[in-house]
N, C-alpha and C positions, 0 to 999 in steps of 0.2 A: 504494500500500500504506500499510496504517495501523498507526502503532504506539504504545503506552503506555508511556513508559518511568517505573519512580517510580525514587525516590531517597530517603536521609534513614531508612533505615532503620539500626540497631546494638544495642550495648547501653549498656544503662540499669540504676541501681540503684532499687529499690523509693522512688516518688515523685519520682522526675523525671521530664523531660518529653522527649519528641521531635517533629520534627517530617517530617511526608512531604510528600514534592512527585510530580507525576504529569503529566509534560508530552504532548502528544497533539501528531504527527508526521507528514506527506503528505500526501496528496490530503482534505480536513478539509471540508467545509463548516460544519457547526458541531456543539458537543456538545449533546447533551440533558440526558438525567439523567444525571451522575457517580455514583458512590462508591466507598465502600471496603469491601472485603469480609476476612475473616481465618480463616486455617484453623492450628489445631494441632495439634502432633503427635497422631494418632489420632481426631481431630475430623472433624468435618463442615465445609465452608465455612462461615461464617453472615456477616449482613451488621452492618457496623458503622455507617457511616452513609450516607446520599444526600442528592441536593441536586439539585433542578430546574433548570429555565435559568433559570427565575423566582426560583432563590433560594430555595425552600421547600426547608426539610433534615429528615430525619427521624433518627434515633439507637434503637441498641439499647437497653435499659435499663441493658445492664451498663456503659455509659459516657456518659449522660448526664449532663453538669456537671463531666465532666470531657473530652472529647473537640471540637473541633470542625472541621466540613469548611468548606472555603470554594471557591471558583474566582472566576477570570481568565477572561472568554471572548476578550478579546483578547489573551490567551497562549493559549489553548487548554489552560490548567493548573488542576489540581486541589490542593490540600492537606488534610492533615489535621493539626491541632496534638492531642496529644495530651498532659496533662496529670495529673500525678497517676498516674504509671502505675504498675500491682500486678503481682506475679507471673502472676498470671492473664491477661493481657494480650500475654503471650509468644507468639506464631507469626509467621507469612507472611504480610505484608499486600499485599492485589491491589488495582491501581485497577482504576477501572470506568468505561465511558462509552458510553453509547448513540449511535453516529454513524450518521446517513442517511447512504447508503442502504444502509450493509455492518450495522447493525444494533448487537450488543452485544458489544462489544470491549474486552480484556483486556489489563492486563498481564504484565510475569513474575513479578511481587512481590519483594520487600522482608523481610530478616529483620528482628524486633521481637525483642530479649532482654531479659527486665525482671530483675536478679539481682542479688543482694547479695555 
């Protein structure tokens, strides 16, 4: 069994920074593409950012140059520093990792509060 556990989630006041960590758990051969995805109250999921095994990231625009994902494949761990953070930025954040051969696996996420 495979599991994503993140961490590194709390609160924040407008313009600081956090940071998430997203460790991958059990029978693993290796990750594919990671990321993060985020849902707010009343929202839709949407994605925040990914990152190949190769290292190519992509980013939403709402957090481009201030956001970034990295991983570890010999932790099997994900990150995302996020920097600069605005109220807007407030929800649930899910890691994300495409593992052979169970596919696209989730974790529980992570609260994000950005509040003055």
């Amino acid at each position: 069994q495979v599991q994503l556990v993140e961490s590194g989630g709390g609160l924040v006041q407008p313009g600081g920074s956090l940071s998430l960590s997203c460790a991958a758990s059990g029978n693993i051969f290796r990750l594919n593409t990671v990321g993060w995805y985020r849902q707010a109250p009343g929202k839709q999921r949407e994605l925040v950012a990914t990152m190949t095994r190769g290292a190519r990231s992509n980013y939403a625009d709402s957090v481009k140059g201030r956001f970034t994902i990295s991983r570890d494949n010999t932790k099997d761990t994900v990150y995302l520093q996020m920097n600069v953070l605005k109220p807007e930025d407030t929800a649930v954040y899910y890691c994300y990792a495409e593992i052979p051969p169970m596919g696209d696996c989730w974790g529980q996420g992570t609260q994000v509060t950005v509040s003055s």
